[in-house]
C-alpha positions in Angstrom: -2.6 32.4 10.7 -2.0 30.4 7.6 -2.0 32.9 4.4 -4.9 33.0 2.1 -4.4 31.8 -1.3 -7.1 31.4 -3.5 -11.6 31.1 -3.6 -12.6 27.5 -2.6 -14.9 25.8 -0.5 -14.0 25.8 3.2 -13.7 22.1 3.9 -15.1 22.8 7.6 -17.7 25.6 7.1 -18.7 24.7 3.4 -18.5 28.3 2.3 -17.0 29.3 -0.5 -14.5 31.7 0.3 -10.6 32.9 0.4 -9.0 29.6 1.2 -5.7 29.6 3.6 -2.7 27.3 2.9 -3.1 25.2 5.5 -1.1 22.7 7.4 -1.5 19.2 8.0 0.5 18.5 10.6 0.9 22.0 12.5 4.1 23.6 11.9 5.0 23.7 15.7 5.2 20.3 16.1 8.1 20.6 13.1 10.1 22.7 14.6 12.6 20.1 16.7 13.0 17.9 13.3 14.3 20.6 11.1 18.0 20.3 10.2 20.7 23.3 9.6 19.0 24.5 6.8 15.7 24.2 8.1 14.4 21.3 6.0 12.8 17.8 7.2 13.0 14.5 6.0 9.4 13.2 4.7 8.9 10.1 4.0 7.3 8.4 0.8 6.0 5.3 2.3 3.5 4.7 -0.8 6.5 5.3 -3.6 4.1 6.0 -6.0 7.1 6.4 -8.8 8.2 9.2 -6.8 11.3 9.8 -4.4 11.4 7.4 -1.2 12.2 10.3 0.3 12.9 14.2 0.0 13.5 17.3 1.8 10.7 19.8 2.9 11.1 23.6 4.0 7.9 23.5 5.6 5.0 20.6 6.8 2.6 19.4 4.6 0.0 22.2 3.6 -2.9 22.5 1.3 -5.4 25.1 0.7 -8.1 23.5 3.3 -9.9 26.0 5.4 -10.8 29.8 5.0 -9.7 32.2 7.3 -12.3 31.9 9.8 -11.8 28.9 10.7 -8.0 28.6 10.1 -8.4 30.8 13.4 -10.8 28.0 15.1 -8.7 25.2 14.6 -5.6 27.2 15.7 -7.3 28.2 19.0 -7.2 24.3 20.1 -3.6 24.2 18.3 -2.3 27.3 20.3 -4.1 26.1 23.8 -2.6 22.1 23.5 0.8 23.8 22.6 0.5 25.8 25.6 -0.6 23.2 28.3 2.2 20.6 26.5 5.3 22.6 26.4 4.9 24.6 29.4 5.8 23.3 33.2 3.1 20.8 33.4 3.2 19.5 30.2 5.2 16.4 28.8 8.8 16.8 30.1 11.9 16.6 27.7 13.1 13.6 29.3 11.8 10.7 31.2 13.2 7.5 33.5 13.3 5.0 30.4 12.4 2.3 33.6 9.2 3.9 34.0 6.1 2.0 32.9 3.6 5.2 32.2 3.6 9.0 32.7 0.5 10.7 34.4 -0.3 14.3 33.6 -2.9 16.8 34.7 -4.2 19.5 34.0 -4.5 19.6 30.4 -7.7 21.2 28.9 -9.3 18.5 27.6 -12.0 20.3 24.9 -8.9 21.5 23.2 -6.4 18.7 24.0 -9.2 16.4 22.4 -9.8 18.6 19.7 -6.3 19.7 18.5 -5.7 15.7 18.0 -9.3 15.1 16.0 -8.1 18.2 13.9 -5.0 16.4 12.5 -6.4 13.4 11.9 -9.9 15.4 10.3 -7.5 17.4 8.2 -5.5 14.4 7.2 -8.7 12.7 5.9 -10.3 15.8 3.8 -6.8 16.7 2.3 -5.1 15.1 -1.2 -2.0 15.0 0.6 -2.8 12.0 2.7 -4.2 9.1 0.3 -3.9 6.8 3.2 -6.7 8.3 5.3 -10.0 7.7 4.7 -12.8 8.1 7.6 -16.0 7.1 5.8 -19.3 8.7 7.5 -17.3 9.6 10.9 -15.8 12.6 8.6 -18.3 14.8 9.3 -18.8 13.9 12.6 -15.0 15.1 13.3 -15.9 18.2 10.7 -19.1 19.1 13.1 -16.9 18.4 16.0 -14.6 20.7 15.5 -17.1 23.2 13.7 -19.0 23.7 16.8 -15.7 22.9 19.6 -17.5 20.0 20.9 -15.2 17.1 22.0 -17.5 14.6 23.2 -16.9 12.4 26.0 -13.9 10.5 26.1 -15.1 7.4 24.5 -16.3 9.3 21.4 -13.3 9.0 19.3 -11.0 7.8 21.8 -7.6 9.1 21.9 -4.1 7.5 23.5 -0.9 8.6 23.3 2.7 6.7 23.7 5.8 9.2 24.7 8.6 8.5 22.4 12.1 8.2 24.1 15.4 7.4 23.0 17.8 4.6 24.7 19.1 8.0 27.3 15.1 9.1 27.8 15.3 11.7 25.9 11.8 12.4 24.4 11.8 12.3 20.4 10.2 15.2 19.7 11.3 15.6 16.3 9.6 12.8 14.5 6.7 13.7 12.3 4.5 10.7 10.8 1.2 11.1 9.1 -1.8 9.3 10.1 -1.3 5.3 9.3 -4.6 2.9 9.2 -5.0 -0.3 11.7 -7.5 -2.7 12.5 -8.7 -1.6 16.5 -11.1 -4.6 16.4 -14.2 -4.2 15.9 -12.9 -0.6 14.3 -10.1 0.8 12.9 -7.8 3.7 14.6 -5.0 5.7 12.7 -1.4 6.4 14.6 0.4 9.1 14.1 3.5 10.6 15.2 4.4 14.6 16.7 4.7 16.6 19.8 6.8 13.4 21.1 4.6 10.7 21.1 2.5 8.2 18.7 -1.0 9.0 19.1 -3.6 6.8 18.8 -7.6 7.9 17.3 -9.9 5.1 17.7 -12.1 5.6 14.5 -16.1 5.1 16.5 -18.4 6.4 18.9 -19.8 3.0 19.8 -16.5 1.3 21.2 -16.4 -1.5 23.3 -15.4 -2.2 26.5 -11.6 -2.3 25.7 -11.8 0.6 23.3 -13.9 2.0 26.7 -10.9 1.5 28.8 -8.5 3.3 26.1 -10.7 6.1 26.1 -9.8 7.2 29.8 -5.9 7.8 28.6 -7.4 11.1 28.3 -10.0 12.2 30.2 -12.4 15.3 31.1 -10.5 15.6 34.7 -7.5 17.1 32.8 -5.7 13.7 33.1 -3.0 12.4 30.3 -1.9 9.0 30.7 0.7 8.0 28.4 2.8 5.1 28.0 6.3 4.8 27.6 8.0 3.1 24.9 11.3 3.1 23.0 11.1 5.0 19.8 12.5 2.3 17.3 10.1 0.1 18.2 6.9 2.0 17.9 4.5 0.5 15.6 4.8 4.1 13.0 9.1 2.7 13.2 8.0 -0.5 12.6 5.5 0.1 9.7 8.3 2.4 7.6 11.1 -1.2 8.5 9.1 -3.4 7.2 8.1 -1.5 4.3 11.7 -0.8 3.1 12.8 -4.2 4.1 9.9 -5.6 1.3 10.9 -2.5 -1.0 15.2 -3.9 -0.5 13.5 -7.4 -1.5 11.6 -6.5 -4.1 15.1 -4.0 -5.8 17.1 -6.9 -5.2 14.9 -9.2 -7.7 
């Protein structure tokens, strides 16, 4: 459990109350991108006058949640971590010639849950500028407040795995949530665990958002795509925007 730092209001329960520093991005999913001296790149897509980049000891974390429900949302961080890093769970390295990976046997309330969290936490902190999920904010809040995923199609969620050019799963890169257009809504991706994950922002989607939803589904079944790392659309997002920031020095 994060440590408590100071009185707030508990952006989940809305009580007032000893508020944890809590993380973004959960501090597991850091672990394979730290260097020698346990720090990670983070980058500073937005350049607001600040570094384009700099060095962190730890992920992202903000005083967000009291202590209550710091242990709530790490009960569907502890049970995803579980089911994805143990023997049925995404393997360090996959056939680069393969199309798709099918798992099973994830649990789906928490597997669901753990990637609403993120993207819930990403939206309600100061940290993430970029996020902003409008009235489905506390839908997510009540979601997670009461450990109710929905069906699959309410806030769909997809995955890609990650790989380098020898399959070897990328498990150390670490994005935060970037805004899209998922016509006729929009979806944030985000990269950790070892894949790009994909939250459809709606619980009205159409048929092809329908069809996206069943990537994960209440059976226990993860299907996830396969795709080079480099050109992932988080990769190609951060290219393109130093590519117009090398244009725009060079003036």
């Amino acid at each position: 459990m994060a440590k408590e730092d100071r009185i707030g209001v508990c952006r989940l329960c809305k009580k007032s109350k000893p508020l944890c520093n809590s993380h973004i991005v959960p501090e597991f999913c850091y672990k394979r991108a730290y260097d020698s001296q346990h720090r990670v790149i983070d980058m500073n897509l937005r350049n607001r006058g600040g570094p384009p980049a700099r060095f962190l000891q730890k992920g992202h974390r903000e005083p967000l949640l009291c202590g209550s429900c710091e242990t709530r949302i790490s009960r569907y961080e502890t049970d995803f971590a579980t089911y994805w890093y143990g023997p049925t769970g995404l393997p360090a390295k996959v056939d680069s010639g393969c199309e798709a990976l099918v798992l099973s046997g994830a649990p789906y309330a928490a597997f669901k849950l753990f990637h609403i969290s993120i993207l819930w936490r990403a939206a309600v902190s100061t940290l993430c500028q970029g996020v902003n999920l409008g009235p489905y904010e506390s839908k997510m809040r009540l979601m997670l407040l009461v450990g109710e995923p929905g069906d699959p199609s309410h806030f769909p969620v997809a995955g890609q795995v990650l790989i380098d050019e020898a399959g070897q799963v990328m498990h150390g890169l670490v994005t935060s949530p970037a805004r899209y257009k998922s016509p006729p809504s929009y979806a944030y991706r985000a990269c950790y665990a070892g894949c790009e994950w994909h939250i459809v922002v709606t619980d009205h989607p159409n048929a092809g958002q329908q069809l996206l939803a069943q990537s994960v589904n209440t059976a226990g079944e993860v299907v996830l795509l396969i795709t080079g790392w480099l050109s992932t659309g988080s990769i190609t997002a951060i290219r393109d925007y130093m590519a117009r920031r090398e244009k725009s020095c060079s003036r």
